[in-house]
C-alpha positions as CSV (number, residue, x, y, z in Angstrom):
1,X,21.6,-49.9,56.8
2,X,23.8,-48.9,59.5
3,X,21.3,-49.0,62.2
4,X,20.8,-53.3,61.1
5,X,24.9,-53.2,61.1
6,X,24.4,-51.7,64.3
7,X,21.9,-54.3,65.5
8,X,24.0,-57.0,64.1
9,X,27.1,-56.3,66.1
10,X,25.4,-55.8,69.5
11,X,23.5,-59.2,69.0
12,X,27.2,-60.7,68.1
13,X,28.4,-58.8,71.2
14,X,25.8,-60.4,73.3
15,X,25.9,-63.9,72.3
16,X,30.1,-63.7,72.4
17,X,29.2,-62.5,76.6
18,X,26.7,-65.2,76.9
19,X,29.2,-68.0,75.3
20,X,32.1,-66.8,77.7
21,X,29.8,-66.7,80.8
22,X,29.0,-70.2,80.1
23,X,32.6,-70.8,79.5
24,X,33.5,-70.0,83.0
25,X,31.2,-71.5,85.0
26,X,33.6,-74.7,85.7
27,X,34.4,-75.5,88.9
28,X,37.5,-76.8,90.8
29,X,38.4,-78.3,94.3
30,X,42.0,-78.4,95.9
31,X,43.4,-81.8,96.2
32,X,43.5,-83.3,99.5
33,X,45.7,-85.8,100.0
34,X,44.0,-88.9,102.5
35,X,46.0,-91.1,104.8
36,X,43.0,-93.4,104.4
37,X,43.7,-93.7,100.9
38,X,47.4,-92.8,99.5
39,X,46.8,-91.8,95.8
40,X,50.3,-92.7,93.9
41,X,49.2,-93.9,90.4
42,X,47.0,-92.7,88.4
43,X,45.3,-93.8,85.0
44,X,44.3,-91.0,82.6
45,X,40.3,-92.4,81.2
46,X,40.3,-93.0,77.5
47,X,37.1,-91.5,77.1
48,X,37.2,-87.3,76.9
49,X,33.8,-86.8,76.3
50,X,33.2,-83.9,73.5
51,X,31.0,-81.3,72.3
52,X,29.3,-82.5,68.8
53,X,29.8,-78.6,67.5
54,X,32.8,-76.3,67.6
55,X,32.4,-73.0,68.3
56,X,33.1,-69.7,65.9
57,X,33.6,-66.3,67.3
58,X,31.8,-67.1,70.4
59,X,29.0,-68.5,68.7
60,X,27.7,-72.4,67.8
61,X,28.6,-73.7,64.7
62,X,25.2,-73.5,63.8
63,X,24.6,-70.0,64.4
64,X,27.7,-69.0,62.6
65,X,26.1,-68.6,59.3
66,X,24.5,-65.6,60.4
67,X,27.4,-64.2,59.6
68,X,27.9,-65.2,55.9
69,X,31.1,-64.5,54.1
70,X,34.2,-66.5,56.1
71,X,32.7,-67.0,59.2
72,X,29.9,-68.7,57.5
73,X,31.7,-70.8,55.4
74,X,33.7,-72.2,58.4
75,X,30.1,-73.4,59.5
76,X,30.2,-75.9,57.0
77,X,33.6,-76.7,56.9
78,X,33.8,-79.2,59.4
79,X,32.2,-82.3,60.0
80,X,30.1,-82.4,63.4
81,X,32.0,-84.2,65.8
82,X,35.3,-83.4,64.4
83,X,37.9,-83.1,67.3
84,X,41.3,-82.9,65.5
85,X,42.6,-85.5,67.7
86,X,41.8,-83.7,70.5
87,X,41.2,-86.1,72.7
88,X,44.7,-88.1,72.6
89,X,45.9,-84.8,72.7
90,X,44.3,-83.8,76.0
91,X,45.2,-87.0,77.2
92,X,48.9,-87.1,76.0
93,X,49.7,-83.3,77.8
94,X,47.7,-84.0,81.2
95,X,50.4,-86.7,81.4
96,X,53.4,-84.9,81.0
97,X,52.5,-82.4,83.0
98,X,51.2,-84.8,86.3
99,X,54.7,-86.7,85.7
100,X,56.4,-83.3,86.4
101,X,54.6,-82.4,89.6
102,X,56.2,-86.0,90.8
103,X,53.5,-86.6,92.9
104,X,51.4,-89.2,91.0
105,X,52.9,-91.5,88.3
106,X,50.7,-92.0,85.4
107,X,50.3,-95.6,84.5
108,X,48.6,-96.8,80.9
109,X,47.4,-99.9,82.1
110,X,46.5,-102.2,85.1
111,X,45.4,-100.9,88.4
112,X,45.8,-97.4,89.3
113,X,44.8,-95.5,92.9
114,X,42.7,-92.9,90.8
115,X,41.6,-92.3,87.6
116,X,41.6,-88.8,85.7
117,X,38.3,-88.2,83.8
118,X,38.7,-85.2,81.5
119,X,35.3,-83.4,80.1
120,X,35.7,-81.1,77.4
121,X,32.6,-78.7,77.8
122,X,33.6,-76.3,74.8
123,X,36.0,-76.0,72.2
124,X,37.0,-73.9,68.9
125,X,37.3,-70.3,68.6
126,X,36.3,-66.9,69.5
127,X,37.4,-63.3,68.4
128,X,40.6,-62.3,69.7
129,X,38.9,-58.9,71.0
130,X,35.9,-57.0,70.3
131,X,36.0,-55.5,66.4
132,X,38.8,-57.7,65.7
133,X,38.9,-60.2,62.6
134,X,41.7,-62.7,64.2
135,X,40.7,-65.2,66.3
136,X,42.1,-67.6,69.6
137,X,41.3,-70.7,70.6
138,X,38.8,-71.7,73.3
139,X,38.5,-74.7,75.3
140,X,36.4,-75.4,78.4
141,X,37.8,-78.7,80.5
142,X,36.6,-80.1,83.5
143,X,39.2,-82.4,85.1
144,X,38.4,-85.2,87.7
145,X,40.5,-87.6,90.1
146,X,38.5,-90.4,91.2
147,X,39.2,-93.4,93.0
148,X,38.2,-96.9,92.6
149,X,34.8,-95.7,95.0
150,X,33.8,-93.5,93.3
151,X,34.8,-90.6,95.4
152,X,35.4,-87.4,93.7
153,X,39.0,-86.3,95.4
154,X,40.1,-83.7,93.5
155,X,38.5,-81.2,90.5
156,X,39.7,-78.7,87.9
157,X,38.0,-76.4,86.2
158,X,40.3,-74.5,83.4
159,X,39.0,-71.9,80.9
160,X,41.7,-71.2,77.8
161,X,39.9,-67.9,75.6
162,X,40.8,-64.6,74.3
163,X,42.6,-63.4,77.2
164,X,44.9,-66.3,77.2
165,X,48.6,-65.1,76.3
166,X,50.9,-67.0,74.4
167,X,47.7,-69.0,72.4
168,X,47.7,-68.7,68.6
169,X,46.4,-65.8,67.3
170,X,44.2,-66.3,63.7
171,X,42.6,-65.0,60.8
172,X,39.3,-66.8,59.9
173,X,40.5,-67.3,56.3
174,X,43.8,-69.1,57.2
175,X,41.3,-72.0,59.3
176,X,39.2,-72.1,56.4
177,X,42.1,-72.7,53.7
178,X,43.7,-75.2,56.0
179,X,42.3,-77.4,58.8
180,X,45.8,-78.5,59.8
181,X,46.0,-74.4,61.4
182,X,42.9,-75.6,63.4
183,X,44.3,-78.6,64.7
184,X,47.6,-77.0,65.6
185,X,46.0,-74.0,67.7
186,X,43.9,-76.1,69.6
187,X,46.6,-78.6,70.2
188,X,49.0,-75.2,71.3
189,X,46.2,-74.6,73.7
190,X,45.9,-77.8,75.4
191,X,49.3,-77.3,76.5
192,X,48.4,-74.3,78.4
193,X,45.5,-76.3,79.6
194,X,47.2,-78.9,80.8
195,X,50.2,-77.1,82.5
196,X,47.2,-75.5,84.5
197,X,45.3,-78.3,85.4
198,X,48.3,-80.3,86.4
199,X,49.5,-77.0,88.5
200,X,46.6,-77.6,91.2
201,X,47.6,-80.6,91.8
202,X,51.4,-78.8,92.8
């Protein structure tokens, strides 16, 4: 018995490294600013493409049954694609934040010199530590300016996990017994994401 708990928690382990290995390969580029072509508006794309499955504890939604008890039931407690609003969330912070730096002003509609294309490549949550019950948020955002020509001028790659400070810190039963918990930790989080994202382009 213990040597199949034992087995359990170092294949838990494992996919946990493998999910956070993938969560840092992101990339970013420093923005250059180009005589050629002055960037001073920018328009923030209303389309943040998303994953279809959150991730638990490291792990795809659809592994997390594995795990039975909690865990598992958080499997099925959301729909596939649901994104809490996470989206016009992204969208909303990443606009804030560029209006502070005072370099770019953010425009909602008509032509802009750039537009900002945000990619969400993982989202959800992942154990707060090894052995630990509680959970933290994760999100994995790729961030591009491009102009009008397609040119790629500027990337950001921003990880927000475990070892993020100041992120919400949660037990699996208080996501199961309200979604709202969800919504607001991953909402928390893309404010550190966006404070970063918007700080490369200081």
């Amino acid at each position: 018995m213990n040597r199949i708990r034992a087995n359990k928690l170092s294949t838990t382990a494992l996919l946990m490294s493998v999910a956070l290995f993938f969560s840092s390969c992101v990339t970013s580029s420093p923005y250059k600013a180009d005589s050629a072509h002055p960037i001073r508006t920018v328009h923030i794309s209303p389309n943040v493409p998303m994953p279809k499955k959150m991730l638990f504890s490291g792990l795809s939604e659809s592994m997390a049954g594995m795990f039975g008890g909690v865990v598992g039931a958080l499997s099925t407690m959301f729909r596939d694609g649901e994104d809490f609003k996470l989206p016009e969330v992204l969208r909303t912070e990443l606009a804030a934040e560029i209006a502070k730096t005072g370099k770019f002003k953010v425009v909602s509609s008509g032509a802009a010199d750039a537009e900002m294309r945000i990619n969400v490549r993982e989202y959800g949550f992942v154990q707060a530590g090894f052995m630990q019950r509680k959970v933290k948020p994760i999100l994995t955002i790729e961030t591009q300016m491009v102009r009008p020509d397609s040119a790629v001028v500027w990337q950001s790659g921003v990880v927000i996990n475990q070892t993020t400070k100041g992120t919400s810190t949660i037990l699996p039963e208080q996501l199961k017994e309200n979604p709202k918990v969800a919504a607001e930790a991953l909402h928390g989080a893309a404010r550190f994401w966006a404070s970063k994202t918007a700080g490369s382009l200081r």
